[in-house]
N, C-alpha and C positions, 0 to 999 in steps of 0.2 A: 376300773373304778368308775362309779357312775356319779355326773356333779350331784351337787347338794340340790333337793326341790327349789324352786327359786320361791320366795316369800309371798304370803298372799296377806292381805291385810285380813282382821279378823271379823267372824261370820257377822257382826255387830256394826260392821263399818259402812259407814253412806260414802259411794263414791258420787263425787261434786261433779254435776254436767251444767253448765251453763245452760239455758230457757233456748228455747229455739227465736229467732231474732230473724227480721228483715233487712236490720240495717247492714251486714257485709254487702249483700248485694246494691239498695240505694245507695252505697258508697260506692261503690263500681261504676255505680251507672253515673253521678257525680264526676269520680272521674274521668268516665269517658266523653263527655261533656267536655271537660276540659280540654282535653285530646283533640277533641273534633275540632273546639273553637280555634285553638290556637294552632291548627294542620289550613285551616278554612279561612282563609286570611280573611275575608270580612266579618266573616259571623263570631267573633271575638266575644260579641252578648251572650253567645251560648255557654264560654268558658265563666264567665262570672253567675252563670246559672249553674253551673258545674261545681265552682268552687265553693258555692254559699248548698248545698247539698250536701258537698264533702264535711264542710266545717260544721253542719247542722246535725248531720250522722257519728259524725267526729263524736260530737258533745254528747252526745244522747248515747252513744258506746262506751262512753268512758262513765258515762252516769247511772246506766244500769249495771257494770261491770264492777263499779265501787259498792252501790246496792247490794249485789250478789257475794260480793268479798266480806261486806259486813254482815251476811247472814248466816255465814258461816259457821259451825260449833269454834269455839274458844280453840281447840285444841291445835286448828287447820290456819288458824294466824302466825304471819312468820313477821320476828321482828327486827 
């Protein structure tokens, strides 16, 4: 016996990709930043360069991601 086809959604359906983004990576580098400062015992200025990149990428990911959630068809909101 062979399985069942596995389900494909219907020929009509938009499948949802988030925009392509920069920010995973300035987050990386953020905190690798951090990483450095606080490995590099004096240079500790670097990790507060680090962190305020992180927190700036942070926000700006979570603001285009809610953006994106809200343009979504009706149908694709979970509640």
């Amino acid at each position: 016996m062979s399985d069942p086809e596995p389900e494909t959604p219907p020929v009509g359906e938009e499948i949802h990709l988030p925009g392509e983004t920069a920010l995973p990576v300035v987050m990386a580098f953020g905190i690798t930043l951090v990483v450095i400062g606080t490995t590099i015992g004096p240079a500790y200025i670097v990790s507060y360069f680090g962190v305020a990149i992180f927190l700036v990428t942070l926000v700006m990911w979570i603001r285009d991601t809610r953006r994106d959630i809200s343009e979504l068809p009706e149908e694709h909101h979970h509640h």
